[in-house]
Short mmCIF file of the C-alpha atoms (twelve columns), coordinates in Angstrom:
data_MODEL
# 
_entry.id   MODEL 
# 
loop_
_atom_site.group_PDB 
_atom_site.id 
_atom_site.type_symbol 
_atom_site.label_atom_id 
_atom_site.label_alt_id 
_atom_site.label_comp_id 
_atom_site.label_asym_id 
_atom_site.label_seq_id 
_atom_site.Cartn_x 
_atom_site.Cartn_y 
_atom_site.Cartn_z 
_atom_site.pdbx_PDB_model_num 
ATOM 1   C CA . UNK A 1   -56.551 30.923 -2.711  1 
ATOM 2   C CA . UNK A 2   -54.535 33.645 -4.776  1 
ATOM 3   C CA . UNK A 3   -56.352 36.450 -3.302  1 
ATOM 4   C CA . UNK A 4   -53.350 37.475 -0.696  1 
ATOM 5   C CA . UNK A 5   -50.969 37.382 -3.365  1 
ATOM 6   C CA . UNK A 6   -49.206 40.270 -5.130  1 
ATOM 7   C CA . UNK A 7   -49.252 41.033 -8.599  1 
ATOM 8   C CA . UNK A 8   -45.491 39.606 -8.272  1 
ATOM 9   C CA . UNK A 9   -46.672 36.888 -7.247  1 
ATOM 10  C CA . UNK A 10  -48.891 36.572 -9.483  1 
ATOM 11  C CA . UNK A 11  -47.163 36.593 -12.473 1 
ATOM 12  C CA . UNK A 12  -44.203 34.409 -11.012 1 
ATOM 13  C CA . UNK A 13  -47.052 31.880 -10.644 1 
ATOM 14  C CA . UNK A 14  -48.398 32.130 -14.158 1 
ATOM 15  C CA . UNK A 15  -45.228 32.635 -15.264 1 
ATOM 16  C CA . UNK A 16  -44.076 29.508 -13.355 1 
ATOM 17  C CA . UNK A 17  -46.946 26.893 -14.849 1 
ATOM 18  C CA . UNK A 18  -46.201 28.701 -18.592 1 
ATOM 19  C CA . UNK A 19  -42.526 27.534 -18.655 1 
ATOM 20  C CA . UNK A 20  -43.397 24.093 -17.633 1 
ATOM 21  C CA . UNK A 21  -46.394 23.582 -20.241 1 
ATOM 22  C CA . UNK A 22  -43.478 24.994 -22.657 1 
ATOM 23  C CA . UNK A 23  -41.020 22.460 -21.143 1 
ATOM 24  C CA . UNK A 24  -43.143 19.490 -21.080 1 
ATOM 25  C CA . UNK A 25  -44.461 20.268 -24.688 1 
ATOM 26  C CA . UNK A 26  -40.744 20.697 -26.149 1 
ATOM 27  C CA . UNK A 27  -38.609 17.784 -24.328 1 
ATOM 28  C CA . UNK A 28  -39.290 14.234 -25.581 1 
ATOM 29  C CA . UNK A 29  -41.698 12.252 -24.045 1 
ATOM 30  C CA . UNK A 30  -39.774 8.930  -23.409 1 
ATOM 31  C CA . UNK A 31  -36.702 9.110  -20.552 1 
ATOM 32  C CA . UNK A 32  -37.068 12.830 -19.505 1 
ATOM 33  C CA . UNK A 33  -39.136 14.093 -16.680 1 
ATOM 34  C CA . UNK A 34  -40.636 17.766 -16.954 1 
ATOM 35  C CA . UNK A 35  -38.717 19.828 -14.763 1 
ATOM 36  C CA . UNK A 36  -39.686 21.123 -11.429 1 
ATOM 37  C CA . UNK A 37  -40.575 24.946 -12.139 1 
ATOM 38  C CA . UNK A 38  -41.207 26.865 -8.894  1 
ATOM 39  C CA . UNK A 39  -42.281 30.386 -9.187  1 
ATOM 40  C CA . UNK A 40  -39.952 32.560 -7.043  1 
ATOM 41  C CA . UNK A 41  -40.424 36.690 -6.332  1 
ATOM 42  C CA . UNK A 42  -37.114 37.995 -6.317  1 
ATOM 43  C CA . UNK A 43  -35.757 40.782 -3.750  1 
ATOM 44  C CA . UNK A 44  -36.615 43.241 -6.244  1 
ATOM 45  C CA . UNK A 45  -40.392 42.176 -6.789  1 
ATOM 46  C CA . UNK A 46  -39.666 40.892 -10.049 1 
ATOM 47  C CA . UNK A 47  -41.453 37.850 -11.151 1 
ATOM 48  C CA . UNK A 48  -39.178 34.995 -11.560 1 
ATOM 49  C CA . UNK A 49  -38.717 31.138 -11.652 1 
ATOM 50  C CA . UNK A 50  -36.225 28.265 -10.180 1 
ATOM 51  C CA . UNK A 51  -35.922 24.847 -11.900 1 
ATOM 52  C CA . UNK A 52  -34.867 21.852 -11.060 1 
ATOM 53  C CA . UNK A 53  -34.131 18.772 -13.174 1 
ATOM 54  C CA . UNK A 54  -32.258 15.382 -13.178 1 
ATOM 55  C CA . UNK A 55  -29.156 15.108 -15.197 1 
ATOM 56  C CA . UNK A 56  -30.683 13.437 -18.349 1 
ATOM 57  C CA . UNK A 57  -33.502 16.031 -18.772 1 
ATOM 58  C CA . UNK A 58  -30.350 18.391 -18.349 1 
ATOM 59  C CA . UNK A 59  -29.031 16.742 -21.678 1 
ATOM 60  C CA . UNK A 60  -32.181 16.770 -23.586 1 
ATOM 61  C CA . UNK A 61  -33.017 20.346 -22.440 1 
ATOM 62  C CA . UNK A 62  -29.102 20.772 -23.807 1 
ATOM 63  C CA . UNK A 63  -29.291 18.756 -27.120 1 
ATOM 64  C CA . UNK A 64  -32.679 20.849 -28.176 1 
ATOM 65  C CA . UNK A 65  -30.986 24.412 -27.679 1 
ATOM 66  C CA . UNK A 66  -27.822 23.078 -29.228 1 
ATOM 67  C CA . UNK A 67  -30.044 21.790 -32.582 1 
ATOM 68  C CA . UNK A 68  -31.360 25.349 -32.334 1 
ATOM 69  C CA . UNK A 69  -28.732 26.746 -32.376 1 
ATOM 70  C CA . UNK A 70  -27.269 24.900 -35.146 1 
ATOM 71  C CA . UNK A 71  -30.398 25.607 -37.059 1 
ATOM 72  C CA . UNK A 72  -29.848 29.119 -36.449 1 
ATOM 73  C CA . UNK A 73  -25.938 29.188 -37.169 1 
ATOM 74  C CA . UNK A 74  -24.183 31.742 -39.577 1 
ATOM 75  C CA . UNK A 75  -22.005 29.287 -41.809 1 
ATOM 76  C CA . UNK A 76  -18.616 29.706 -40.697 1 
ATOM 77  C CA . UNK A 77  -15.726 31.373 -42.798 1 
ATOM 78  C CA . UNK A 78  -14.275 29.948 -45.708 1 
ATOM 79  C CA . UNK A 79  -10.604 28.837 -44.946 1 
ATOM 80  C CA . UNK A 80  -8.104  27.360 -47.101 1 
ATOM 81  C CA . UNK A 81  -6.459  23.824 -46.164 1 
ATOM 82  C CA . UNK A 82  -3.876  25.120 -44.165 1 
ATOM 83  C CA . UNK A 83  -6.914  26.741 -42.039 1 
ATOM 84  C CA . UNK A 84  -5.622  30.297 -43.158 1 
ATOM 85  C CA . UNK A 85  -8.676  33.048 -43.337 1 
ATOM 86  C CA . UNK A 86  -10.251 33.909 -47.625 1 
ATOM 87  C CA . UNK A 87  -10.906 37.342 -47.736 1 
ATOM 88  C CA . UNK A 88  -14.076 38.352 -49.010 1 
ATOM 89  C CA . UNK A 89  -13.900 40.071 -52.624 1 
ATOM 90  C CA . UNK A 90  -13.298 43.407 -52.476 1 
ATOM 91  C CA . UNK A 91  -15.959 45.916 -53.859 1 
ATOM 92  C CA . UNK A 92  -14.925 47.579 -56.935 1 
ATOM 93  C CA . UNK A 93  -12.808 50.552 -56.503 1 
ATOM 94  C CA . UNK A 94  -14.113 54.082 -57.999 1 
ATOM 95  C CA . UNK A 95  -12.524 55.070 -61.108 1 
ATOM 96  C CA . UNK A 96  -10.921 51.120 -61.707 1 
ATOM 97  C CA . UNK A 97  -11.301 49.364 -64.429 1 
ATOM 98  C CA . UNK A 98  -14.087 46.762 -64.663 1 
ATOM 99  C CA . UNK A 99  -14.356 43.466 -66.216 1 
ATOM 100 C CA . UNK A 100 -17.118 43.568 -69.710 1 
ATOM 101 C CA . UNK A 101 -19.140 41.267 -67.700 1 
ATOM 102 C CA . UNK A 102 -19.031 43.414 -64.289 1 
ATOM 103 C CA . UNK A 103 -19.534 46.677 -66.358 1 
ATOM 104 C CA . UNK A 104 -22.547 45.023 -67.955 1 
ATOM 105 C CA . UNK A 105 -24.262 44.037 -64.756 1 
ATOM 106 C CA . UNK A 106 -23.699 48.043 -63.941 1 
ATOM 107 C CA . UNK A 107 -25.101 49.496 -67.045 1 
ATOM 108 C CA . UNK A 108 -28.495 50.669 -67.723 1 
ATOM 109 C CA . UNK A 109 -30.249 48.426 -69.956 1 
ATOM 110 C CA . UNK A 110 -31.307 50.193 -73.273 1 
ATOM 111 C CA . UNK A 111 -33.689 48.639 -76.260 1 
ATOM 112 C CA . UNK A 112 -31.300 47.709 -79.045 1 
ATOM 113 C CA . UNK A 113 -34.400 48.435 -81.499 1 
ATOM 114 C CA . UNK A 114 -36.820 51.235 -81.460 1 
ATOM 115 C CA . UNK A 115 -40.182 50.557 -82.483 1 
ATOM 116 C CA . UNK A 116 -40.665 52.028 -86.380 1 
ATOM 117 C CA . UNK A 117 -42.629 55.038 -86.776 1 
# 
Protein backbone atom coordinates (compact mmCIF):
# COMPACT_ATOMS: atom_id res chain seq x y z
CA UNK A 1 0.00 0.00 0.00
CA UNK A 2 2.96 2.47 0.94
CA UNK A 3 5.14 1.25 -1.72
CA UNK A 4 4.44 4.44 -4.22
CA UNK A 5 5.09 6.71 -1.53
CA UNK A 6 8.11 8.97 -0.95
CA UNK A 7 10.26 9.02 1.87
CA UNK A 8 8.22 12.44 2.53
CA UNK A 9 5.57 10.77 2.60
CA UNK A 10 6.60 8.50 4.55
CA UNK A 11 7.60 10.15 7.41
CA UNK A 12 4.54 12.65 7.28
CA UNK A 13 2.61 9.37 7.71
CA UNK A 14 4.55 8.04 10.66
CA UNK A 15 4.93 11.23 11.76
CA UNK A 16 1.14 11.79 11.43
CA UNK A 17 -0.07 8.44 13.59
CA UNK A 18 3.00 9.46 16.30
CA UNK A 19 1.37 12.84 17.20
CA UNK A 20 -1.98 11.33 17.61
CA UNK A 21 -0.83 8.25 19.89
CA UNK A 22 0.96 11.35 21.78
CA UNK A 23 -2.35 13.29 21.69
CA UNK A 24 -4.66 10.64 22.65
CA UNK A 25 -2.22 9.43 25.47
CA UNK A 26 -1.85 13.14 26.98
CA UNK A 27 -5.57 14.70 26.73
CA UNK A 28 -8.09 13.32 29.27
CA UNK A 29 -10.10 10.60 28.46
CA UNK A 30 -13.65 11.86 29.44
CA UNK A 31 -15.21 14.95 27.07
CA UNK A 32 -12.28 15.33 24.56
CA UNK A 33 -12.01 13.60 21.28
CA UNK A 34 -8.37 12.83 19.87
CA UNK A 35 -7.78 15.15 17.22
CA UNK A 36 -7.88 14.50 13.57
CA UNK A 37 -4.02 14.36 12.55
CA UNK A 38 -3.58 14.16 8.76
CA UNK A 39 -0.14 13.79 7.47
CA UNK A 40 0.49 16.53 4.85
CA UNK A 41 3.95 16.88 2.46
CA UNK A 42 4.55 20.38 2.23
CA UNK A 43 5.71 22.29 -1.11
CA UNK A 44 9.10 21.88 0.05
CA UNK A 45 9.02 17.96 0.62
CA UNK A 46 9.14 18.37 4.17
CA UNK A 47 7.20 16.01 6.25
CA UNK A 48 4.44 17.68 8.02
CA UNK A 49 0.97 17.39 9.73
CA UNK A 50 -2.63 19.30 9.83
CA UNK A 51 -5.00 18.91 12.82
CA UNK A 52 -8.20 19.38 13.40
CA UNK A 53 -10.17 19.47 16.66
CA UNK A 54 -13.50 20.65 18.24
CA UNK A 55 -13.41 23.61 20.48
CA UNK A 56 -13.31 21.73 23.88
CA UNK A 57 -10.35 19.46 22.92
CA UNK A 58 -8.95 23.02 21.87
CA UNK A 59 -9.24 23.94 25.69
CA UNK A 60 -7.87 20.82 27.10
CA UNK A 61 -5.03 20.71 24.51
CA UNK A 62 -4.73 24.61 25.95
CA UNK A 63 -5.10 23.98 29.76
CA UNK A 64 -2.21 21.05 29.53
CA UNK A 65 0.46 23.40 27.77
CA UNK A 66 -0.60 26.22 30.03
CA UNK A 67 0.04 23.74 33.39
CA UNK A 68 3.33 23.14 31.57
CA UNK A 69 4.15 25.99 31.28
CA UNK A 70 3.43 27.02 34.70
CA UNK A 71 5.40 24.06 35.84
CA UNK A 72 8.17 25.29 33.89
CA UNK A 73 7.88 29.12 34.89
CA UNK A 74 10.88 31.30 36.19
CA UNK A 75 9.27 32.92 39.43
CA UNK A 76 8.60 36.35 38.58
CA UNK A 77 10.49 39.47 40.08
CA UNK A 78 10.20 40.57 43.44
CA UNK A 79 8.27 43.97 43.56
CA UNK A 80 7.45 46.10 46.36
CA UNK A 81 3.63 47.04 47.13
CA UNK A 82 3.50 49.86 45.04
CA UNK A 83 4.56 47.23 42.15
CA UNK A 84 7.98 49.17 41.82
CA UNK A 85 11.02 46.70 40.55
CA UNK A 86 13.86 45.25 43.93
CA UNK A 87 17.08 45.27 42.55
CA UNK A 88 19.05 42.34 42.98
CA UNK A 89 22.08 42.78 45.57
CA UNK A 90 24.89 44.02 44.12
CA UNK A 91 28.15 41.87 44.08
CA UNK A 92 30.76 43.16 46.28
CA UNK A 93 32.87 45.82 44.87
CA UNK A 94 36.86 45.20 44.64
CA UNK A 95 38.79 46.89 47.20
CA UNK A 96 35.26 47.69 49.53
CA UNK A 97 34.91 46.93 52.68
CA UNK A 98 33.16 43.69 53.70
CA UNK A 99 30.93 42.77 56.44
CA UNK A 100 32.96 40.02 59.29
CA UNK A 101 30.41 37.62 58.23
CA UNK A 102 30.86 38.20 54.26
CA UNK A 103 34.72 38.31 54.74
CA UNK A 104 34.43 35.00 56.58
CA UNK A 105 32.49 33.18 53.92
CA UNK A 106 35.62 34.52 51.59
CA UNK A 107 38.46 33.38 53.66
CA UNK A 108 40.36 30.26 53.47
CA UNK A 109 39.61 28.07 56.24
CA UNK A 110 42.76 27.32 58.42
CA UNK A 111 43.04 24.64 61.53
CA UNK A 112 42.99 26.75 64.67
CA UNK A 113 45.20 23.81 66.30
CA UNK A 114 48.08 21.98 64.87
CA UNK A 115 48.48 18.53 65.75
CA UNK A 116 51.52 18.28 68.63
CA UNK A 117 54.69 16.93 67.56
Amino acid sequence: MTAHLSDSDRQALRLAHDLREEMRLALPPHGTAVPAVSPFVDPAGRPSVLMRMDADTARALMALLGERRAEQAVPPEPRRADGSHVPPSAPAVAGAPMAPMARAAHSPLLPTTFPAR
